[in-house]
SELO-188516 format. One record per residue (C-alpha): z, x, y; residue in three letters; residue number from 0. Coordinates in nm, 2 decimals. Each point is the difference from the previous one (the first is absolute). Layout:
! SELO-188516
site z:Z, x:X, y:Y, residu:ALA, num:NUM
...
***
This chain:
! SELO-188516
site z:-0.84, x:-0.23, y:-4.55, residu:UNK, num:0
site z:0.00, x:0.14, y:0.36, residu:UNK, num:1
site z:0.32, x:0.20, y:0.08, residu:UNK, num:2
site z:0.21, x:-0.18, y:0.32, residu:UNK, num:3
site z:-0.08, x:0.13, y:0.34, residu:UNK, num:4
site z:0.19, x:0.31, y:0.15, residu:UNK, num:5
site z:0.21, x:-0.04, y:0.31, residu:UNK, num:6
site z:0.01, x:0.26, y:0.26, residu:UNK, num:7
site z:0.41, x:0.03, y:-0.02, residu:UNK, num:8
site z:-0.09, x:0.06, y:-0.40, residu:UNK, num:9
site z:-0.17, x:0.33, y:0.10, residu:UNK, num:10
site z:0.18, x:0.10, y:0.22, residu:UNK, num:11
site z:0.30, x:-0.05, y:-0.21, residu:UNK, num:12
site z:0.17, x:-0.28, y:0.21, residu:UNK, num:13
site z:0.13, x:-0.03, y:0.35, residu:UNK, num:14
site z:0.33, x:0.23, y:0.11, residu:UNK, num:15
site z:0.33, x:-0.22, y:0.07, residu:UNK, num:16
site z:0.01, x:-0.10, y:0.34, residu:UNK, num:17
site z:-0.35, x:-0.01, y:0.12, residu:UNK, num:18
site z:-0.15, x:-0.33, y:0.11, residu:UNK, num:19
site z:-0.33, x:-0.10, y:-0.07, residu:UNK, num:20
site z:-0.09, x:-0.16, y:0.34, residu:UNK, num:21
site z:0.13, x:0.15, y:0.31, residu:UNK, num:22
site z:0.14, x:-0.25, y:0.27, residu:UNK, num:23
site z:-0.29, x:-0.01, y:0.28, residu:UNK, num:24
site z:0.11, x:0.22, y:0.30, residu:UNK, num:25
site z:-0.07, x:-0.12, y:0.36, residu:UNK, num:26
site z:-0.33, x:0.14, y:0.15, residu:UNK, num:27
site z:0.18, x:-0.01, y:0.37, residu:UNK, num:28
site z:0.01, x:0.36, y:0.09, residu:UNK, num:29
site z:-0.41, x:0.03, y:-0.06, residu:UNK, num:30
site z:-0.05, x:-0.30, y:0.19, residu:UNK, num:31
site z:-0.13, x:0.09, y:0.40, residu:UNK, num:32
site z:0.15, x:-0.17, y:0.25, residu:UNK, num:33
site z:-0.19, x:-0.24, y:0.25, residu:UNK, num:34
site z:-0.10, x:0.14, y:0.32, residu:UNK, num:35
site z:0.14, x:-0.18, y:0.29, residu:UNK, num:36
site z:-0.23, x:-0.02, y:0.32, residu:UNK, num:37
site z:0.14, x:0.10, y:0.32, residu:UNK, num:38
site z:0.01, x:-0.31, y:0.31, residu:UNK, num:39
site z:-0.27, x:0.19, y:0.14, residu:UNK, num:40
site z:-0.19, x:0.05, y:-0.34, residu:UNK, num:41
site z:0.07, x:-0.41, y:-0.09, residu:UNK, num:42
site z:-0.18, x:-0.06, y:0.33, residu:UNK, num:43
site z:-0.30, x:0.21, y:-0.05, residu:UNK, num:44
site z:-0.05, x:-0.19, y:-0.34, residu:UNK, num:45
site z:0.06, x:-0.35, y:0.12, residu:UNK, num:46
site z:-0.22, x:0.05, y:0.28, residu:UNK, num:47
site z:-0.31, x:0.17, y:-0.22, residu:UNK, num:48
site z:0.08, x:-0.30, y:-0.25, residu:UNK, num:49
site z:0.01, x:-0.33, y:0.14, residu:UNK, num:50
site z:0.03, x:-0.14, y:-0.35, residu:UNK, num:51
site z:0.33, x:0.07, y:0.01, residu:UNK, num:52
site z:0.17, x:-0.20, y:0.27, residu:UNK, num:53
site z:0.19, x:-0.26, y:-0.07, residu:UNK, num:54
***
């Protein structure tokens, strides 16, 4: 008969008192870039080299 399957927290002899298993997520804000805003004159270079655009 095939013995039952070993857990990880058998070998290593169980978890300590207090740990979680799963950490809460953590916010990924401060590795986020911020958006670069155009300058008037830079917005009107754009919209004029992109027609598209208007509207």
């Amino acid at each position: 008969m095939k013995p039952p399957p070993k857990r990880l927290s058998d070998l290593k002899g169980g978890t300590p008192q207090g740990s979680k298993t799963f950490a809460p997520p953590t916010p990924k804000v401060s590795r986020q870039t911020r958006g670069k805003v155009l300058t008037p004159t830079e917005k009107a270079a754009l919209l004029a080299s992109r027609p598209d655009l208007k509207g």
